[in-house]
N, C-alpha and C positions, 0 to 999 in steps of 0.2 A: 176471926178473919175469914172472908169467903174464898173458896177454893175452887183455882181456874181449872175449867173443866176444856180439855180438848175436843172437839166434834166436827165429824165432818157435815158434807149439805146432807147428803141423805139424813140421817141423824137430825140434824136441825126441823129437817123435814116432819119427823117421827113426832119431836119435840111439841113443835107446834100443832097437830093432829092430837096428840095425845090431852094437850091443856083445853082442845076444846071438847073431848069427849069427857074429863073428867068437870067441863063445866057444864057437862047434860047442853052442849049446842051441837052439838051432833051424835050421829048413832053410832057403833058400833060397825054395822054393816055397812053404813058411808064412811068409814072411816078404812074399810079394806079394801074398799072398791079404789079408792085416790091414794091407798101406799100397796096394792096390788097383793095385798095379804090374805091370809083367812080369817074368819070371824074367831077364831081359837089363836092366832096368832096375835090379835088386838087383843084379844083380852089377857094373854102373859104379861106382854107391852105395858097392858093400862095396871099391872101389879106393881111390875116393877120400877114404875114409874110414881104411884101408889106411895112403895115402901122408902125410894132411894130416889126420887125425883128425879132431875133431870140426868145424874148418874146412872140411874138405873138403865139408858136406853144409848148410853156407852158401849163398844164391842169392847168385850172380854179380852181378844185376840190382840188387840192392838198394842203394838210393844213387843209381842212373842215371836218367835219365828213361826212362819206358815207350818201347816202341818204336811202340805204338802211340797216343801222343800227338798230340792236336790240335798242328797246327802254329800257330804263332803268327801268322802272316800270314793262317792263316785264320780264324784264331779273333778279329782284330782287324777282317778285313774281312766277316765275318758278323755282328761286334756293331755294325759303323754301319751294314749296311745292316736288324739288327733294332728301331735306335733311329730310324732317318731311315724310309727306305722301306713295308719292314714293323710296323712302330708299330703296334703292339694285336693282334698275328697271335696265335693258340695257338700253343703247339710244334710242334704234327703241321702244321697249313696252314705256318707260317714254313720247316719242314723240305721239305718240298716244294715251294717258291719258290725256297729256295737251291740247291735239287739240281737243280730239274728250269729255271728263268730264269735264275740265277746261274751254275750249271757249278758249283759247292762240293761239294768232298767231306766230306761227316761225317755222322754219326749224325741219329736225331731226339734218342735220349738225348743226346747231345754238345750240340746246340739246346734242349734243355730246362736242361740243368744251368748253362749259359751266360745264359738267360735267368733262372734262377733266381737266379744270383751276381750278375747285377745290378742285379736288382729289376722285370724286365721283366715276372715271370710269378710267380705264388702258388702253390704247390701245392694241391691241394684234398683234403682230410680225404675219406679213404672215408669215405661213410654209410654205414647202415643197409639194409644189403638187406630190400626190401620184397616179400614172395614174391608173382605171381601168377601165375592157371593159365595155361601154355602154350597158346597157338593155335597153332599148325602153317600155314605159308603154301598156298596153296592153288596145287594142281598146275598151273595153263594160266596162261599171259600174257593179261592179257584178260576172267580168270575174276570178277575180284574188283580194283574201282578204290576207293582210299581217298580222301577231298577234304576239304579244311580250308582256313580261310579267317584267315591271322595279321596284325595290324596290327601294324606295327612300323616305327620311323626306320629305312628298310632305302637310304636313298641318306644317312646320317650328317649329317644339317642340309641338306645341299645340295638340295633337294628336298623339298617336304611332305612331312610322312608317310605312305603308305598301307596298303592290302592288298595280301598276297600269296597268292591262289589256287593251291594248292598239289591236283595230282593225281597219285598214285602207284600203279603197278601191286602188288598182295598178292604173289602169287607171286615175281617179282625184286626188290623193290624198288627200281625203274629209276623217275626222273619221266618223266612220260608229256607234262606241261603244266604249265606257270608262267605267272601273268599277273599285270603290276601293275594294280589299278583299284583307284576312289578308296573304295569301301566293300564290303561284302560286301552281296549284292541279287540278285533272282531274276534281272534280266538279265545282270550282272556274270558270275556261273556261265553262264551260257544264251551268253554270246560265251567264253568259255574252254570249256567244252565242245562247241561247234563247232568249235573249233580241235583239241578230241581225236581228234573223230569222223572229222575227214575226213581226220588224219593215221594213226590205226591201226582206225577201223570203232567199231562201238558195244559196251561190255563188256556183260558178263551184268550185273552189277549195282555197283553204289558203296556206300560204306560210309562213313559221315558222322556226326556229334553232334548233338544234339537240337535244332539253329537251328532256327529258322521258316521258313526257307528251304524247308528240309526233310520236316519234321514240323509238322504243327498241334497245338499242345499246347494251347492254351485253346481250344476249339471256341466260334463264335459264335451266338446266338441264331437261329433262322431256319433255320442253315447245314444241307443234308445231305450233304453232302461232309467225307468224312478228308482229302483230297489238298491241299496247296498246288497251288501257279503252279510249280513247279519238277518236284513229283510228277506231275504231271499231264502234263508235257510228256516229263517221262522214262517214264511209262505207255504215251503214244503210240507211244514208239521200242522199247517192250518191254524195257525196261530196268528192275531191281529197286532200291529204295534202301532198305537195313539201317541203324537210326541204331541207333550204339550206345548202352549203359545209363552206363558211365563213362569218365573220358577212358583207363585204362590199357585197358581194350579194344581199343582204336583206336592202340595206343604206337607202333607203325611209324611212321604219319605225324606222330606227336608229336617223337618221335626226328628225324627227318627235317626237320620245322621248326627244332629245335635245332641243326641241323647247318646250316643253310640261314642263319637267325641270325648266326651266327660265319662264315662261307666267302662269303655271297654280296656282303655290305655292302663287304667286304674286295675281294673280283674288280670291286666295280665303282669302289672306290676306284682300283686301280691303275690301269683300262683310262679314269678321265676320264668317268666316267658319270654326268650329274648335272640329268637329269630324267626323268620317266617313261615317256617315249614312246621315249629310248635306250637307258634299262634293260629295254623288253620287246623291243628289237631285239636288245638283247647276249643274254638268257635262251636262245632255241635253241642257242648254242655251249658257256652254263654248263652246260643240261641234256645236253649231248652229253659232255662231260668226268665230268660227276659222275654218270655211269651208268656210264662204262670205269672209275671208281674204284669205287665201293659196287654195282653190279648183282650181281645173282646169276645164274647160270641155272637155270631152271624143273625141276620134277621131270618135267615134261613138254615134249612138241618142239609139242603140240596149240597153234595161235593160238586162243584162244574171242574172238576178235573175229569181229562182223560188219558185211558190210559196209552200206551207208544203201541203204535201194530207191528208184525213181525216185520214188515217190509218198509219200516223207516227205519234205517240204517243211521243211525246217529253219526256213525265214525265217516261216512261220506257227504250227510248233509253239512257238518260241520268242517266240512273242508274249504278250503278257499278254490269257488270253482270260477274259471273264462273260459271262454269260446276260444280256438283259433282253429286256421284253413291250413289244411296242410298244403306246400308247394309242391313241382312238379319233382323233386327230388326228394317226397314223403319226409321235409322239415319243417319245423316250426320252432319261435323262437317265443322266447317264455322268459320274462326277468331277466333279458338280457344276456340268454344262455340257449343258443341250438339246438335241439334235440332232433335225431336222427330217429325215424321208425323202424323196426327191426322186423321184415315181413317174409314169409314165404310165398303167399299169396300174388298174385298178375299187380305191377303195382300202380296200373292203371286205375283201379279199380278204387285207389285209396286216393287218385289225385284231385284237390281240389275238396277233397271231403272234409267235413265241420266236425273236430273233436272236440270234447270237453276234458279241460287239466285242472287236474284235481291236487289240491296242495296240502297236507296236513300241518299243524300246529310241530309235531316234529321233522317239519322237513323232508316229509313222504310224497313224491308225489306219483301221481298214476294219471295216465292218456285214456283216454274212454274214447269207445266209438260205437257207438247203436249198444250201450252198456257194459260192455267188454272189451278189458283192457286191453292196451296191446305194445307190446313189449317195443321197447328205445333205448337210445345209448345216448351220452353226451357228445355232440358234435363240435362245438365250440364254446367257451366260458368267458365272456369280458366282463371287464372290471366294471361297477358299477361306481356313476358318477352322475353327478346334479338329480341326485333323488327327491324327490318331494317327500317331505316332512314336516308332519300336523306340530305343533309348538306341545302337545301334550307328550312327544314321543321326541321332542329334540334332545334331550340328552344322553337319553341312551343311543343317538345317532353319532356320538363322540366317540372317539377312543378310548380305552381305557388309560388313566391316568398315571403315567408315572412320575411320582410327584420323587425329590432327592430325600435320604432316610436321614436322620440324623445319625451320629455314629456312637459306636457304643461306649458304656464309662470306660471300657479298658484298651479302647480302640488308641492306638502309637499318637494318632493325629493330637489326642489330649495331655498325653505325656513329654511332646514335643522326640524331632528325629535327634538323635548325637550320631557326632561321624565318627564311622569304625575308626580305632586305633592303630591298623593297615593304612590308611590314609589322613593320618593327620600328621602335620609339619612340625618337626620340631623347632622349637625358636628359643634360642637364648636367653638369658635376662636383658646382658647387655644390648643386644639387638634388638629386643623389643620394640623398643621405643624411636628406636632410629630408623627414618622413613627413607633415609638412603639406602639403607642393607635392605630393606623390604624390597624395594624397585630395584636392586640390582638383581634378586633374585629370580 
């Protein structure tokens, strides 16, 4: 009885190639050019085809487990530690947890298709490629800094929510600067950007979205200034800021917060990170790892950083500075608050003159006049009312909440009150019950 033999097309392919070289209708050397073989690889072929006929051009393999197979011990101790440990990781981050912390050998395919059979991980439907024009990174480190500002649960509950001030070089895209604070605000930037400057010098210029921070998009009545509090202090440092027209302009840093999203919530899950001020101690080590992973190198070897000169003063350009006139009684009023000049001087001399108030991040503030300070007292303080407030800064314009606690397990209220036995009424049996001895009483 003839015995069914299993073959795939390749195979069948072989098959027939093979009956016509051993029928001398073809050569050898045409016979590896149309199955893409070697002339030493047809002629095994045409042996064991020879000795074992159409069996002989059977895979061996087939029926056997691959040789390249996940082993089972690893396959069992990467799926507890992606349902325990790694819990909510992608493929790519989980793949490089188990390789590079666990010591696991396998694929990221092998990590994906694993997490996929168990419901860890979805696959995600390509979309729709949406075309836009190519920007080109720009040659120098230094040349061109991107900054974005994303609020997001980036400590997972454990932690408020806040901002993450995100600065990125154009040319590598290396971060340069990560800072958590609790909103985006002109001093928020103004302490993350000190912390750029004096680690790589000041770039040529930043590239940013249309915040207020940045740009003045409704001009106020009165105003002749284009500049923010932000522009004006990055004017001083000679520094340019480009905001761009839409966000896919700006995708580097868009991309980069997406990646940031997914990788960083996760690094500080592992490491026990779970308030703000541990999360901006750990960010030096994340942005040191995740520049040896995604940097690039520059088209060019040029740093266009430079460095700060003695005479830019960070601590006053980064103040929040206005103009005001002093009146004829050397006052001026500031957020709603009086301040008196405090002079020895003829004080003619001061009336009508144009100071500069200067306001720190802590609450400092100092009266300039042709550069030097000059000493005031608070003359009067009113309450501040109908303040204007951007929707990105409305809730911390609330009070703080005092929400009722629940009470505790040993708290009287769960135990129920009993009345002291100083004041409880004696009553009868017989009286008990009798609603006229009650009401006489």
């Amino acid at each position: 009885m003839d015995k069914l033999l299993e073959m795939s097309a390749k195979e069948l392919s072989r098959l027939e190639v093979m009956q016509r070289v051993a029928r001398k209708q073809m050569s050898q050397k045409e016979a590896g050019r149309i199955l893409d073989l070697s002339t030493r690889q047809i002629k095994r072929l045409l042996k064991a085809y020879r000795e074992k006929g159409a069996a002989g051009l059977v895979s061996k393999h087939r029926g056997r487990p691959g040789n390249n197979r996940l082993a089972e011990k690893v396959k069992k101790q990467a799926l507890n530690l992606l349902k325990t440990k790694y819990r909510g990781f992608g493929p790519t981050l989980a793949h490089e947890k188990l390789v590079e912390k666990e010591r696991l050998q396998l694929s990221d395919e092998s990590v994906r298709q694993l997490m996929i059979a168990e419901g860890l991980w979805k696959p995600h439907k390509a979309k729709k490629a949406t075309i836009h024009q190519l920007r080109e990174r720009r040659a120098c480190f230094g040349e061109l800094g991107q900054i974005y500002g994303s609020l997001h649960d980036w400590f997972e509950g454990r932690a408020e929510p806040c901002v993450l001030l995100v600065f990125i070089d154009d040319a590598t895209g290396q971060l340069v600067q990560l800072l958590f604070v609790e909103s985006e605000s002109f001093f928020s930037y103004c302490q993350a950007a000190e912390g750029y400057f004096k680690q790589y010098g000041k770039p040529v210029a930043f590239y940013s979205d249309k915040n207020s921070i940045f740009r003045v998009n409704v001009p106020s009545a009165g105003v002749h200034t284009d500049l923010t509090q932000f522009g004006r202090a990055m004017q001083e440092l000679d520094i340019q800021i480009i905001c761009a027209n839409t966000p896919q302009a700006k995708g580097r840093v868009e991309r980069v917060i997406q990646t940031l999203q997914d990788r960083l919530p996760k690094e500080m899950r592992l490491h026990n990170i779970n308030s703000h001020a541990a999360g901006n101690a750990f960010l030096p080590e994340f942005i040191q790892d995740f520049n040896l992973r995604f940097g690039e190198a520059p088209r060019s070897s040029v740093d266009a950083h430079r460095p700060l000169t003695p005479k830019e003063d960070l601590a006053r350009i980064f103040s929040w500075q206005e103009t005001r006139t002093l009146s004829k009684n050397l006052t001026l009023q500031f957020y709603k608050t009086v301040y008196q000049i405090q002079t020895e001087r003829s004080t003619y001399a001061l009336r009508k003159a144009q100071v500069l108030v200067c306001l720190t991040a802590q609450d400092e503030m100092t009266i300039l006049y042709n550069g030097k300070a000059l000493p005031y007292t608070i003359y009067n303080h009113q309450a501040h009312q109908a303040d204007i407030v951007s929707t990105k800064q409305l809730d911390r314009a609330f009070p703080p909440k005092h929400l009722p606690e629940k009470p505790a397990p040993d708290h009287p209220w769960r135990k129920g009150f009993e009345t002291p036995l100083s004041k409880r009424r004696s009553v009868t049996p017989a009286s008990a019950g009798d609603i006229s001895v009650l009401e006489n009483r």
